[in-house]
C-alpha positions in Angstrom: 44.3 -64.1 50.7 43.5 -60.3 49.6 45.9 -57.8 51.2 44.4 -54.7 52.2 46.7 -52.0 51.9 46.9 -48.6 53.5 49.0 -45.3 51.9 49.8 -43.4 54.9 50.9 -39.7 55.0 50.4 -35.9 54.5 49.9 -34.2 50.9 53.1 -34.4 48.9 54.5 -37.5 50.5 54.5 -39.5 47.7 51.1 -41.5 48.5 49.5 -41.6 45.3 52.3 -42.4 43.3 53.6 -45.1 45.3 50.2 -46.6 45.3 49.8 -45.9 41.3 53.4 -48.3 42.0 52.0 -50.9 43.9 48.1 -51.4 41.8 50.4 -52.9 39.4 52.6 -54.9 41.3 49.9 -56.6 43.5 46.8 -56.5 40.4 45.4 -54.6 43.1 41.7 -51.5 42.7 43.6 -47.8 43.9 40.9 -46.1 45.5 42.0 -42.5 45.7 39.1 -40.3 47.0 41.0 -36.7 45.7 40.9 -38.3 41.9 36.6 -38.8 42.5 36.1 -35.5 44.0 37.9 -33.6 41.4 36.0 -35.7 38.7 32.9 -34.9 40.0 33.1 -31.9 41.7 36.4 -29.9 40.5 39.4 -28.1 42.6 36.6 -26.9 45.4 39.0 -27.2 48.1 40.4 -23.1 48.8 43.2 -22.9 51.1 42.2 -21.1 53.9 38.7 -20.5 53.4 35.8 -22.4 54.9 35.8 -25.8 53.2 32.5 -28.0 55.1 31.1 -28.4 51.6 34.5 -29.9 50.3 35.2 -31.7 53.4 31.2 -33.4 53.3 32.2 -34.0 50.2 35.1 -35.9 50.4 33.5 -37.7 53.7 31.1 -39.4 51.5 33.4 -40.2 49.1 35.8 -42.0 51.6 32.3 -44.2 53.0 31.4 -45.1 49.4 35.2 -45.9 49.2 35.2 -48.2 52.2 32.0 -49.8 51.4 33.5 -50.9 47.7 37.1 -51.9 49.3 34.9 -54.7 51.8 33.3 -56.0 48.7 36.0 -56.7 47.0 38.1 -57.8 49.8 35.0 -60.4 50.2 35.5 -61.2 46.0 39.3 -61.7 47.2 41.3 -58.5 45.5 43.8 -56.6 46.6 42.6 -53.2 47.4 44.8 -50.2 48.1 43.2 -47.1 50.2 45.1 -43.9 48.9 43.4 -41.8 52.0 46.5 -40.3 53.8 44.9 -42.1 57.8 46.6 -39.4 59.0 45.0 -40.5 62.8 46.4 -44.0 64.4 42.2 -44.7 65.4 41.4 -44.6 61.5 44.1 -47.2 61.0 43.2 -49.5 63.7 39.9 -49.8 62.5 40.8 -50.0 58.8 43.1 -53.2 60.4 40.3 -54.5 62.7 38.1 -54.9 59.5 40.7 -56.6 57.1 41.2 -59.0 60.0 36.9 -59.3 60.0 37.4 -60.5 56.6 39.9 -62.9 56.8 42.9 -60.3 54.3 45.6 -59.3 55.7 46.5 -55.5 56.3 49.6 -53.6 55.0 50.8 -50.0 55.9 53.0 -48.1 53.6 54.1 -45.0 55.5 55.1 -42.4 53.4 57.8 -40.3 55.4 58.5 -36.7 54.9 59.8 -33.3 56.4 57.9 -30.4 56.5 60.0 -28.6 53.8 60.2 -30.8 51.5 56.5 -31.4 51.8 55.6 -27.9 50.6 58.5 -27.9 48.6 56.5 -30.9 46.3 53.3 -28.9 47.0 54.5 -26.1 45.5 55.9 -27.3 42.1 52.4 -29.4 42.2 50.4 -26.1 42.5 52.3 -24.5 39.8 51.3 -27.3 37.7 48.0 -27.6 38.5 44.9 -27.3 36.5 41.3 -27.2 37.9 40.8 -31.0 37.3 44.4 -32.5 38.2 44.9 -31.7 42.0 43.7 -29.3 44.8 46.0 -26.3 45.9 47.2 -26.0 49.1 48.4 -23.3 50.9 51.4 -23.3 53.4 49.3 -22.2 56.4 47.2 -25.3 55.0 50.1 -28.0 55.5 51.4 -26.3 58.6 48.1 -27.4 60.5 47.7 -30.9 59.2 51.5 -31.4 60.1 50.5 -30.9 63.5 47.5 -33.2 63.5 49.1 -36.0 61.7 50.0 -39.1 64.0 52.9 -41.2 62.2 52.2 -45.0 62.9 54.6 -46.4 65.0 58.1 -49.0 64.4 56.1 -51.6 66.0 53.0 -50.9 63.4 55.4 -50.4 60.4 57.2 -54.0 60.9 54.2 -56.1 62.2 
């Protein structure tokens, strides 16, 4: 049965190389929208400027995402969502649809405080090139701290 699996968490938590981790453990497609939008459209994210082009952007990417993770659910492979899901309703539905398809849903919750967030974020901006991440700004991570909802226990052990 094909696992569906969900990285959960805020820039610098660790998501993507966790799920770099588990692609190989469970021979399963990584689907990280950041990694398509930087291919195709470079670092067009600028911290704390208007971003509705980036953010269209990266809304499409995520559909086109979710309509390639059902197919190959249906074709019975793992699929990992490298997204963040940073609201519980985005999760729910991402587990109502594994359940549609018969695969079974994982979370992997990717905890972390506030400073050592940026803390990552910085040495990752330092490191950056135009092609290899987006750079975000304190003010940035401060905000989405606030809007993120962590899943619950219950969620995480279920």
């Amino acid at each position: 049965m094909p696992t569906l699996h969900l990285m959960v968490g805020l820039p610098g938590s660790g998501k993507t190389t966790e799920a770099k981790r588990l692609a190989i453990q469970y021979h399963a497609v990584r689907l990280t929208p950041d990694e398509w939008q930087l291919r195709l459209y470079g670092s067009d994210f600028v911290t704390g400027a208007d971003n509705s082009e980036h953010d269209r952007r990266h809304t499409m990417i995520e559909e086109i995402m979710r309509e390639l993770a059902r197919e190959l659910l249906n074709c019975g492979t793992d699929v990992i969502l490298d997204f963040g899901f940073w609201a519980k309703v985005e999760r729910d539905e991402l587990r109502d649809l594994a359940q549609s398809l018969g695969a079974d849903f994982r979370i992997h919750y990717m905890a972390c405080e506030l400073d050592e967030l940026w803390h990552r974020i910085e040495i990752r901006n330092r490191m950056a090139d135009e092609l290899s991440v987006f750079r975000i700004g304190r003010a940035d991570l401060d905000e989405w701290y606030k809007l993120f909802e962590p899943p619950s226990d219950e969620v995480l052990t279920n």
